[in-house]
Wavefront OBJ file of the C-alpha trace (Angstrom):
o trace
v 7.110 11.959 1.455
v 4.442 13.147 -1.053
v 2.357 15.150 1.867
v 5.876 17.151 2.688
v 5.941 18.302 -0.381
v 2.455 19.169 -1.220
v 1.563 20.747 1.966
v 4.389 22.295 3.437
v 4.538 26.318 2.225
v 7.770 27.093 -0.078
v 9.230 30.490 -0.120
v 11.958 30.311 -2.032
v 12.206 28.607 -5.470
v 15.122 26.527 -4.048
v 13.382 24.889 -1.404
v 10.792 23.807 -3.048
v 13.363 22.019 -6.033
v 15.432 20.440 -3.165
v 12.211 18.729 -1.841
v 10.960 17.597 -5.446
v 14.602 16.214 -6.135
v 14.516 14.264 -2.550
v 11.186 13.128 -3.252
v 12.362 11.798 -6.924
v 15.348 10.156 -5.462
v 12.949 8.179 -2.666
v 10.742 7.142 -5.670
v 13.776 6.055 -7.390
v 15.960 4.270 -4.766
v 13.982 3.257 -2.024
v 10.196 2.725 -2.776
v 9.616 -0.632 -3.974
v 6.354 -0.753 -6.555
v 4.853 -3.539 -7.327
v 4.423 -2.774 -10.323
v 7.957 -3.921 -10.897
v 7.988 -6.961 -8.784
v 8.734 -4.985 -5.326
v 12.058 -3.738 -6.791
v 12.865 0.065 -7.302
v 12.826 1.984 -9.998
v 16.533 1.992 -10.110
v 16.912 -1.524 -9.900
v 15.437 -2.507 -13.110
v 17.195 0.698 -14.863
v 20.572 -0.919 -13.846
v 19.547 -4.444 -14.533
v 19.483 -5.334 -10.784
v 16.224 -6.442 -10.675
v 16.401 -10.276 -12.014
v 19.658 -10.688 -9.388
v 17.523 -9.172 -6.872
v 14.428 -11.658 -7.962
v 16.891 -14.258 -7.877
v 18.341 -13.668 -4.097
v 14.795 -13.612 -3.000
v 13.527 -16.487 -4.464
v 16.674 -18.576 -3.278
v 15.846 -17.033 0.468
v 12.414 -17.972 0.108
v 13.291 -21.511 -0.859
v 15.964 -21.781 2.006
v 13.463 -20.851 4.877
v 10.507 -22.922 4.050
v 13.029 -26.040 4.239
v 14.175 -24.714 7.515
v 10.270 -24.449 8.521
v 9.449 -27.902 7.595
v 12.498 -29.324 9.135
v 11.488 -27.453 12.680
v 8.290 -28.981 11.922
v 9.123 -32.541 11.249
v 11.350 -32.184 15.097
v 8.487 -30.786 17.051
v 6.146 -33.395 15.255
v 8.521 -36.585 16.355
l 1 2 3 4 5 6 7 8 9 10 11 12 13 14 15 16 17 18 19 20 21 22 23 24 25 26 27 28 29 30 31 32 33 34 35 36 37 38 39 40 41 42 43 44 45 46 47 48 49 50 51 52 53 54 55 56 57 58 59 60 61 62 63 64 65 66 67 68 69 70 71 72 73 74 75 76
């Protein structure tokens, strides 16, 4: 998203200000950082972070039971 706007040529000024403000909203919305626990920007503004944290962890926890359950059956 960053090489559109840097290398693309902008003739008018309101091209150019409708790529910056898609690029912002990407950052913002849909790139995770992990900075910020691979959560958006946006997330932690809104205080969906920790619920999002939460979900994952209890997803995590659920699939390595499944895992060692498929293991025990292919081990007996």
């Amino acid at each position: 998203m960053k090489n559109r706007v840097l290398l693309e040529n902008y003739y008018l000024p309101g091209d150019l200000e409708c790529q910056i403000g898609a690029f912002i909203d990407y950052y913002n919305n849909q790139c995770y950082h992990e900075r910020l626990n691979n959560v958006t920007p946006a997330d932690v503004y809104f205080g969906r972070d920790k619920a999002i944290l939460r979900e994952r962890e209890k997803i995590k926890k659920h699939t390595i039971q499944q895992r060692r359950l498929q293991h025990q059956k292919q081990a007996a």
